[in-house]
Residue frames as a rotation matrix with the C-alpha (Angstrom) as fourth column:
UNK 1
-0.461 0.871 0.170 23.12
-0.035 -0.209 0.977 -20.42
0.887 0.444 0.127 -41.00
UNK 2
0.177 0.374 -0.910 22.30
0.888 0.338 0.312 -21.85
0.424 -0.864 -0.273 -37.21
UNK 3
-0.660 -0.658 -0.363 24.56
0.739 -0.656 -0.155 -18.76
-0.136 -0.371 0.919 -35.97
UNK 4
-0.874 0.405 0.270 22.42
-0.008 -0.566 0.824 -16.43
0.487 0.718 0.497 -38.19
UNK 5
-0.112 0.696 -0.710 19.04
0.563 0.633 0.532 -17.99
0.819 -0.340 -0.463 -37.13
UNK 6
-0.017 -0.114 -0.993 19.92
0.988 0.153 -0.035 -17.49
0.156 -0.982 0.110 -33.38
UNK 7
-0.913 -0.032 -0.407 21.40
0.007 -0.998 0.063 -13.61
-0.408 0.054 0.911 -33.41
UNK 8
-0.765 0.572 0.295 17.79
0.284 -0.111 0.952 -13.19
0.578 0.813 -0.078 -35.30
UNK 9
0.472 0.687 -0.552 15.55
0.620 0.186 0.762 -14.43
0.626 -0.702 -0.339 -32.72
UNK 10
-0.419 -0.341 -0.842 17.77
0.852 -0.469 -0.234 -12.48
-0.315 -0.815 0.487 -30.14
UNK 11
-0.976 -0.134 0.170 17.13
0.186 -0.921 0.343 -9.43
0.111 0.367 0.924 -32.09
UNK 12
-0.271 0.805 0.527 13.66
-0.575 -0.575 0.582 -9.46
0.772 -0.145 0.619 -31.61
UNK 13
0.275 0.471 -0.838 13.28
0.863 0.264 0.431 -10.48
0.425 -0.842 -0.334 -28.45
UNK 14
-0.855 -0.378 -0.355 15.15
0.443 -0.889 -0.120 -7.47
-0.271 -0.260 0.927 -27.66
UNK 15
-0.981 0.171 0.094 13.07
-0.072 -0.765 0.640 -5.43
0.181 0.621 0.763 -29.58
UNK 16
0.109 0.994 0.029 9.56
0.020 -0.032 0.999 -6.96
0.994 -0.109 -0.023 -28.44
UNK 17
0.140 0.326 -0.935 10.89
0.988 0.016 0.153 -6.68
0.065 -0.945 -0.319 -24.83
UNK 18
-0.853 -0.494 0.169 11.74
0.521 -0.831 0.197 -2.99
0.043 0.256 0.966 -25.88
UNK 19
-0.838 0.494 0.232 8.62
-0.104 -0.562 0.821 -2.43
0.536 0.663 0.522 -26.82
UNK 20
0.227 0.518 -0.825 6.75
0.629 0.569 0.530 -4.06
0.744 -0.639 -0.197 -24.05
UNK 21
-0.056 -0.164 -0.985 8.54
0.907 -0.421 0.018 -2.01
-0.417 -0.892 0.172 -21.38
UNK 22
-0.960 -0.274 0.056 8.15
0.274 -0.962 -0.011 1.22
0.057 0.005 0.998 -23.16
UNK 23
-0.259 0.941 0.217 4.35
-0.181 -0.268 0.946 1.11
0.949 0.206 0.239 -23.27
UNK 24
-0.539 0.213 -0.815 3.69
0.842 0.123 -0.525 2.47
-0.011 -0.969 -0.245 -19.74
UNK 25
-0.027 0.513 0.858 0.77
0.645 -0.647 0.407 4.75
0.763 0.565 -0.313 -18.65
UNK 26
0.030 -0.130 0.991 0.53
-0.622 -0.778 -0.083 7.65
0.782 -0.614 -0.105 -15.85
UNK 27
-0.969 -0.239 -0.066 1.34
0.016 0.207 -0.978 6.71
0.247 -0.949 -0.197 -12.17
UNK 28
0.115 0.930 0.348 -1.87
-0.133 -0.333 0.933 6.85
0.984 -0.154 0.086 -10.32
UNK 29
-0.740 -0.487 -0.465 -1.59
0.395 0.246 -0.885 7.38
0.545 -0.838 0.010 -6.97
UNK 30
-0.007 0.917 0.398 -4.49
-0.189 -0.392 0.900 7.90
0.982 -0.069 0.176 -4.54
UNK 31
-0.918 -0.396 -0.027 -5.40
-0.239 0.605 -0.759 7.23
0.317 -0.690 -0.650 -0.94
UNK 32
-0.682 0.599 -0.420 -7.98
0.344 0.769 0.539 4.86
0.645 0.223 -0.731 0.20
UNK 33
-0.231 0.940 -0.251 -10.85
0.958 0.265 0.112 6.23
0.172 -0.214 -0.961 1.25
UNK 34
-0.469 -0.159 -0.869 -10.31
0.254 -0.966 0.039 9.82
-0.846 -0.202 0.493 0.71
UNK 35
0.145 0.515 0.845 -13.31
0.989 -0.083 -0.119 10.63
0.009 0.853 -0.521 -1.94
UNK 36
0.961 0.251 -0.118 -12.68
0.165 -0.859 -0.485 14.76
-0.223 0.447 -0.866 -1.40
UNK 37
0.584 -0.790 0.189 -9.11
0.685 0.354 -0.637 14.32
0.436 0.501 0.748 -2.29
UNK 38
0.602 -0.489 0.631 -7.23
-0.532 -0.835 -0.139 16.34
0.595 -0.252 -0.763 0.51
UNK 39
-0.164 -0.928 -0.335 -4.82
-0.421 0.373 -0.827 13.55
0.892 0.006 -0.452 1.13
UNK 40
-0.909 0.035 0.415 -6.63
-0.352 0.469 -0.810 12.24
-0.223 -0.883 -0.414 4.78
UNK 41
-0.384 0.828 -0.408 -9.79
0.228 0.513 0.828 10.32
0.895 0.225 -0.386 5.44
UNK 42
-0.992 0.126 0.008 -12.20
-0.058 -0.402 -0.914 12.08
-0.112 -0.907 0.406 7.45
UNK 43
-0.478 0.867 0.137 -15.98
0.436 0.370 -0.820 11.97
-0.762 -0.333 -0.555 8.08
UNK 44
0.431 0.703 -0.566 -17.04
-0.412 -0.404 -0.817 14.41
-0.803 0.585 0.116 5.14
UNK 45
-0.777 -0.492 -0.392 -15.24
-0.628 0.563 0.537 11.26
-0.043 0.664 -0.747 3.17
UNK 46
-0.877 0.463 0.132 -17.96
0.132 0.496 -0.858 9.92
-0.462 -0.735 -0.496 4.60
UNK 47
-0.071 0.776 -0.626 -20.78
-0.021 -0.629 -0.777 12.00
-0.997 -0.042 0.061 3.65
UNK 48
-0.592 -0.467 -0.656 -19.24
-0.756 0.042 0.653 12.48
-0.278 0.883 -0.378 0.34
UNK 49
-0.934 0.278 -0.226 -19.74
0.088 0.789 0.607 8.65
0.347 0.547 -0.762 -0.56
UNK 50
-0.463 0.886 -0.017 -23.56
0.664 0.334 -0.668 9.00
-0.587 -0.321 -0.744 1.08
UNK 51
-0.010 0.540 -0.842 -24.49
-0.349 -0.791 -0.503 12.34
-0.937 0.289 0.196 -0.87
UNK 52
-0.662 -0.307 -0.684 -23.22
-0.748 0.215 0.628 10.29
-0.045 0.927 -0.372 -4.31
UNK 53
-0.985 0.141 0.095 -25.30
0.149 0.986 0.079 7.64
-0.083 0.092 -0.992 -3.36
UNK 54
-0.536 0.730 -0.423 -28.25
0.596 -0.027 -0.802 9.65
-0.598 -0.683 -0.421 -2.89
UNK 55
-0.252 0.074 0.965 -27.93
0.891 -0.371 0.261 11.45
0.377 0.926 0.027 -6.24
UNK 56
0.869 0.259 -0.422 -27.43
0.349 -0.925 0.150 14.85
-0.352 -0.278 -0.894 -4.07
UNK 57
0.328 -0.798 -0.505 -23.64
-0.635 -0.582 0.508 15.10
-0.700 0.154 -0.698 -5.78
UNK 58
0.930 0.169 -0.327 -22.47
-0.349 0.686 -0.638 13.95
0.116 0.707 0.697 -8.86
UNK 59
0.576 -0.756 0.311 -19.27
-0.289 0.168 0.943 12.06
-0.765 -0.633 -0.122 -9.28
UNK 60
0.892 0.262 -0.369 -18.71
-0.354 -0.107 -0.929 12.98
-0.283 0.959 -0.003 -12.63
UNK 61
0.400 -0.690 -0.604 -14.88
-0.675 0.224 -0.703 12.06
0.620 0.689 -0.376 -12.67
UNK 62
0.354 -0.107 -0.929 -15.01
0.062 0.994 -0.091 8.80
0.933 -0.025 0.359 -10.96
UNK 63
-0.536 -0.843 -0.047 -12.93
-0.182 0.170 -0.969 9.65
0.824 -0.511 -0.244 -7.44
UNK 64
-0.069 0.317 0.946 -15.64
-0.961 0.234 -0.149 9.24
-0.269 -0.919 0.288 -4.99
UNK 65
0.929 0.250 -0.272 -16.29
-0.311 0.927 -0.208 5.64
0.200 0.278 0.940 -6.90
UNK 66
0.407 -0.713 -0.571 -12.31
0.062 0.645 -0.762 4.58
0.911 0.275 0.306 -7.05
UNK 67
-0.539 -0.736 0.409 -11.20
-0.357 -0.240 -0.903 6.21
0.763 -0.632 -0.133 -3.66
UNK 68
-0.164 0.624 0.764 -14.34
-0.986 -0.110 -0.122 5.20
0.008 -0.774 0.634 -1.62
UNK 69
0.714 0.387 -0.583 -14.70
-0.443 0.895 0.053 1.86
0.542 0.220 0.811 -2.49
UNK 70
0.006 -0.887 0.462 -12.40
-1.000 -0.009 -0.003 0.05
0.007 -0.462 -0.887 0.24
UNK 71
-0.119 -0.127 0.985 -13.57
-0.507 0.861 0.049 -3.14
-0.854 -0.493 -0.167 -0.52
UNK 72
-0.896 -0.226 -0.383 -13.14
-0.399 0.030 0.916 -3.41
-0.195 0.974 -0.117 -4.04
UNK 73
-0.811 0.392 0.433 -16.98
0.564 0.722 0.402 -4.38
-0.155 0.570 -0.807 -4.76
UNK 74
-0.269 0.454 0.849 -18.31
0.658 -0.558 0.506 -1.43
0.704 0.695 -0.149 -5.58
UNK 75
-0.813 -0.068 0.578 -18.98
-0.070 -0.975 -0.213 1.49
0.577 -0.213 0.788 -4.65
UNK 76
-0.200 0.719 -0.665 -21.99
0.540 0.647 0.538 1.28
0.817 -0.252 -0.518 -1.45
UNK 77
0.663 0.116 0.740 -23.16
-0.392 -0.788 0.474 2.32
0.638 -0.604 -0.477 1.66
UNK 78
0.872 -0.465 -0.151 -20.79
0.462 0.681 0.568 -0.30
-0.161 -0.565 0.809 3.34
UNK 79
0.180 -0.791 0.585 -17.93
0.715 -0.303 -0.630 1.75
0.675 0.532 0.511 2.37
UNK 80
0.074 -0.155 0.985 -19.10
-0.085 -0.985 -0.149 4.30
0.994 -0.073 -0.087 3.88
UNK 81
0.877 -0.090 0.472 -19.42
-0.468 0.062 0.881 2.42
-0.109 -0.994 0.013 7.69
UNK 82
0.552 -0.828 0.099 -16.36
0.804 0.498 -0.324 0.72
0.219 0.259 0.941 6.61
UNK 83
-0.107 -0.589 0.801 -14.43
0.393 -0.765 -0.510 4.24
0.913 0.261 0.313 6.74
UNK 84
0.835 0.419 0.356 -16.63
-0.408 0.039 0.912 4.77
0.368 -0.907 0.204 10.30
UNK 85
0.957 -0.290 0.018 -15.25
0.240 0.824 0.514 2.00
-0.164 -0.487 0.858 11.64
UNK 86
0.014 -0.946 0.325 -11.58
0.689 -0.227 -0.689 3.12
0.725 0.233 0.648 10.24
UNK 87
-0.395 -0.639 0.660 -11.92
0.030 -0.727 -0.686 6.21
0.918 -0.251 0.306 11.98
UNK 88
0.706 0.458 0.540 -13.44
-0.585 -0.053 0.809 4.85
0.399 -0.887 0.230 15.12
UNK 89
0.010 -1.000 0.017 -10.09
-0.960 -0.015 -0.280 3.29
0.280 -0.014 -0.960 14.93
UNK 90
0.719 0.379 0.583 -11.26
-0.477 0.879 0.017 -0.47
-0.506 -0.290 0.812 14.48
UNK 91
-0.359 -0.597 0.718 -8.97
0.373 0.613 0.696 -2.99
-0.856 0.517 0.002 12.71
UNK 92
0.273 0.249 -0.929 -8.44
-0.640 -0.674 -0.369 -1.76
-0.718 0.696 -0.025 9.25
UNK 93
0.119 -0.071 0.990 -8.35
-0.017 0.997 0.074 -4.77
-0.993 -0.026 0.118 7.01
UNK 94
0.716 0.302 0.629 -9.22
0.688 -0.158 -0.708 -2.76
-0.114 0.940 -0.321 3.77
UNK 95
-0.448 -0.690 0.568 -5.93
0.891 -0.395 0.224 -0.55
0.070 0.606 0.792 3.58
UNK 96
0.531 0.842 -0.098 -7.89
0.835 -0.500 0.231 2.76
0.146 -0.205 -0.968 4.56
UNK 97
0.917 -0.003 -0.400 -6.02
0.309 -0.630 0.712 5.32
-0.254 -0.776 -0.577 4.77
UNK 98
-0.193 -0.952 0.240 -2.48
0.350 0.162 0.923 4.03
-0.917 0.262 0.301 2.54
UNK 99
-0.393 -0.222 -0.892 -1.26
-0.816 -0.363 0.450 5.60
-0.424 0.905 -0.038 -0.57
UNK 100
0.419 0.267 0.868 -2.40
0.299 0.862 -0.409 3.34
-0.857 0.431 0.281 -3.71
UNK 101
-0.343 -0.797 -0.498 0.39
-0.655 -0.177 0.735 3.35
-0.673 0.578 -0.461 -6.50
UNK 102
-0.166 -0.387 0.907 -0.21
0.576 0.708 0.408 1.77
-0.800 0.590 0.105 -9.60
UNK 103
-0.902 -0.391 0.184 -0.02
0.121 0.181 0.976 1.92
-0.415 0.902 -0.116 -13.28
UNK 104
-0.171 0.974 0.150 -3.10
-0.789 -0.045 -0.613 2.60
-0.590 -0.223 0.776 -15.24
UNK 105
0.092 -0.085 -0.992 -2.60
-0.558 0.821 -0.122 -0.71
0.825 0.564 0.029 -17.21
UNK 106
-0.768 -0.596 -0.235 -1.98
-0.214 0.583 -0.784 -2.19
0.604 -0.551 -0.575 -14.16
UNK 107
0.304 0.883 -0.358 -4.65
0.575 0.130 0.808 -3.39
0.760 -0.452 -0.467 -10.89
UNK 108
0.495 -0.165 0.853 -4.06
-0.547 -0.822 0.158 -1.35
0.675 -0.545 -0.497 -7.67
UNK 109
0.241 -0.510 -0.826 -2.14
0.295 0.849 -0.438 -2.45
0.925 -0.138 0.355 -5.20
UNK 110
0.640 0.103 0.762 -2.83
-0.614 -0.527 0.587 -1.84
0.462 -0.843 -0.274 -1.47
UNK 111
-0.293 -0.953 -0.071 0.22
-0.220 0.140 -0.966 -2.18
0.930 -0.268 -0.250 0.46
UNK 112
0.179 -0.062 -0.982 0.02
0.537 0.842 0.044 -4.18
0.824 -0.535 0.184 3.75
């Protein structure tokens, strides 16, 4: 009966770690601070995040908000001298410029 029992519980742990690892959503992959999405970060990233702020461009599907933000606290104008400063080639502390890879169940994860 103990035997029984055991093999039982195995069986669904399998099965709930089965089910745990199959419930994955799209890749997202982006790069930091690139709000017109052509794969670099240049000054009309810049602009970009200043015209959205100004309600002169909308940003109706979210990439000038997820890719411009480099300091994960919202979207701002500080982003946008933040990116400045990137491409005046100061110390880049916020990951500017690197791929971001995650999961969309998952947080982002800016590689070092």
């Amino acid at each position: 009966m103990k035997h029984i029992r055991v093999t039982a519980l195995a069986v669904g742990f399998v099965l709930m770690m089965i089910s745990v690892l199959s419930v994955s959503g799209a890749v997202i992959s982006y790069t930091r601070g690139d709000t017109d999405g052509d794969g670099s970060v240049t000054i009309s990233d810049v602009t970009r995040i200043q015209r959205v702020l100004a309600d002169l461009e909308k940003d109706s599907n979210g990439i000038v908000k997820r890719n411009g933000d480099v300091d994960n606290k919202g979207l701002d104008i500080t982003d946008a001298t933040k990116i400045q400063m990137y491409l005046a080639e100061y110390d880049n502390p916020y990951g500017i410029g690197k791929t971001i890879t995650f999961d969309e169940y998952e947080l982002p994860f800016v590689p070092n």
